[in-house]
N, C-alpha and C positions, 0 to 999 in steps of 0.2 A: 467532404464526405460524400457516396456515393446515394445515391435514394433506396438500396437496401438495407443504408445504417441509420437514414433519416425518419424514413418509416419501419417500425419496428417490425421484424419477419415473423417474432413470434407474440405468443399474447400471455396475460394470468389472471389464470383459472377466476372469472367472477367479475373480472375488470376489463370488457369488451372494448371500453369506451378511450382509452390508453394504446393509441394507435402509432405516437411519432412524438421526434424529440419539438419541442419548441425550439422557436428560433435562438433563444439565446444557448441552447443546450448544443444547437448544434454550433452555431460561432466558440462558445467554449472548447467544443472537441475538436475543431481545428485549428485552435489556438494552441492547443496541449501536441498535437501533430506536429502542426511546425516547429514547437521548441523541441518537441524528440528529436526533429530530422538535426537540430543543430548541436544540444547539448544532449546530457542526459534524466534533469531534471524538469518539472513546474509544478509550481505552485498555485491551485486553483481555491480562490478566496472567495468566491460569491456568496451570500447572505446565507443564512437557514431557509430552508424553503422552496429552493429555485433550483433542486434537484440536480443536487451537485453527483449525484449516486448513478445518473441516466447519462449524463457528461461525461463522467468518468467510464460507465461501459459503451458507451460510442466511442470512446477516442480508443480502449484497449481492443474493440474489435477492426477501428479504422487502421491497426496497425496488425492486424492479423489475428489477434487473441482468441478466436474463437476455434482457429485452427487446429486441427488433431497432433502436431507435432509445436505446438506450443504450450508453454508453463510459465501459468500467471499466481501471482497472488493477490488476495485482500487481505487487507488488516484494520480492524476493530478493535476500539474502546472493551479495557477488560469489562467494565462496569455497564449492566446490562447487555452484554454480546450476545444472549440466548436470541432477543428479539431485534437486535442488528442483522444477527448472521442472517437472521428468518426475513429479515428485511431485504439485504440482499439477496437470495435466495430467489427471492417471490420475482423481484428486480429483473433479475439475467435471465429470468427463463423469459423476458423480450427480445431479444437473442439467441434463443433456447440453447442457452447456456445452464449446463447443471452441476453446480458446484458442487467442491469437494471437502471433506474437512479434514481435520489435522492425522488423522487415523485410518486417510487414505495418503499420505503425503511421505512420499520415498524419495531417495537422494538423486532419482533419476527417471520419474516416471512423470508425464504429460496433464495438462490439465489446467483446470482453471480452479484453486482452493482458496477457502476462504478459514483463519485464524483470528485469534486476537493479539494484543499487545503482551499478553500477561501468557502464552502458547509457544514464543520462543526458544527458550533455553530451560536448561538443567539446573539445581543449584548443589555443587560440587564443593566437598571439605579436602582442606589441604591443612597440613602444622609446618608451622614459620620452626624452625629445628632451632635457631637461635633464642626464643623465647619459650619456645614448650606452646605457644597459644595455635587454637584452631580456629580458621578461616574457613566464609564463606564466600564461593566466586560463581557468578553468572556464567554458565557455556553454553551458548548458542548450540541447538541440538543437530545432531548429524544430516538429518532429515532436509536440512537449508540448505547447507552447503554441498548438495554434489552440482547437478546440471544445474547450469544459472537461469534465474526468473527473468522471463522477457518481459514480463513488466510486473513492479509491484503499485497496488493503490492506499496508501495509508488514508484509511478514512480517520478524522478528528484526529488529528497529526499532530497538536498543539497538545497531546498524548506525551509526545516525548521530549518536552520542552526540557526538563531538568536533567541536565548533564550528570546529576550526579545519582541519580537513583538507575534501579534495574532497567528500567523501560526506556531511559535516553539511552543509553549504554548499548542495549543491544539492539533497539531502533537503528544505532549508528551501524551496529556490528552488520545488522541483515544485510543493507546496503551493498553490502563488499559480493554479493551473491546476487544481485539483479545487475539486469541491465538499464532499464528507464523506469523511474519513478515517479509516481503524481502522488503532491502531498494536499489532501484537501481538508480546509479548515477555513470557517470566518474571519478564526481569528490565529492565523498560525504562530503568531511571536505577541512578545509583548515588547521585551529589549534587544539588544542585539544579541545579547549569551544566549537566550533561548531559539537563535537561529542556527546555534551548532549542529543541531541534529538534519540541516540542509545540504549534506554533504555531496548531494547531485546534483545539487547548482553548481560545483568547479570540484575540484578535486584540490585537496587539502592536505598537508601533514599530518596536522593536529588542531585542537580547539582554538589556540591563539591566533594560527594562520588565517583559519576561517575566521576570525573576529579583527583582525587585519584588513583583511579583504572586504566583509560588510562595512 
């Protein structure tokens, strides 16, 4: 990392005293670098506490992320997000970086935004014509899929452990629309199924492949 990512360029508002990453924040963001340079995922597991939030935007600016022709994302726990997002927020302007939200975010426009897990997708009715019954299906909103994200950060990643509900599902879906992702969580898995949703560690078919492969 160079010493304008190590020492913070910018500051917030109150907090004078918050000048630069610690050492372990910065060996972390050049841990997350080298695995970009080779794959396209990591996984950054450090404790609560050891500002895994300051890691993460040093490593997305040590790759360019603050640049005007780049498009990044964050992602946040739907539960309580009002005071994450604000948390972030407060964060990247060490960077002066000023994030965006879901109501600035278009299929093709720059930036650095920050969503939650539950800001995804749409939920669309379809009828099965063979039973008469009406379904509901999760669609990832248009908004994701046009120009791909050069980097996303799923904060509390351990978010879309369950393969089977909306959040692992489309968790998986976003994926297909970035380019490098950092998944950070203490505790990101518990079993090996709840690592289905690490689909940036290798590229996979399907849920079995990837539980094969772990």
């Amino acid at each position: 990392l160079p010493e304008n990512i190590k020492v913070f360029p910018g500051s917030i508002p109150g907090k004078p005293f918050i000048k630069q990453l610690y050492s372990h924040q910065v060996e972390g963001a050049e841990r997350i670098l080298t695995a970009w340079a080779e794959q396209d995922g990591m996984v950054l597991m450090d404790d609560a506490g050891l500002g895994k939030t300051n890691t993460a935007l040093a490593a997305m600016v040590g790759r360019g992320g603050s640049l005007p022709d780049k498009r990044n994302l964050i992602v946040v726990p739907a539960s309580g997000k009002a005071g994450l997002k604000a948390q972030w927020t407060e964060t990247a302007k060490l960077y002066n970086i000023d994030l965006q939200g879901k109501t600035d975010l278009e299929p093709d426009n720059n930036g650095t935004f920050i969503v939650s897990y539950d800001e995804f997708w749409e939920t669309k009715k379809y009828t099965d014509h063979a039973t008469g019954k009406v379904h509901e299906i999760p669609v990832i909103l248009p908004q994701y899929k046009g120009k791909k994200f050069d980097t996303v950060l799923f904060d509390e990643c351990h978010t879309m452990q369950n393969a089977t509900r909306k959040t692992g599902r489309m968790g998986v879906e976003i994926q297909k629309y970035c380019d490098k992702a950092l998944y950070m969580s203490a505790t990101p898995y518990t079993t090996i199924s709840d690592m289905h949703y690490l689909t940036k560690l290798g590229e996979f078919k399907d849920r079995d492949e990837f539980k094969l492969w772990a």
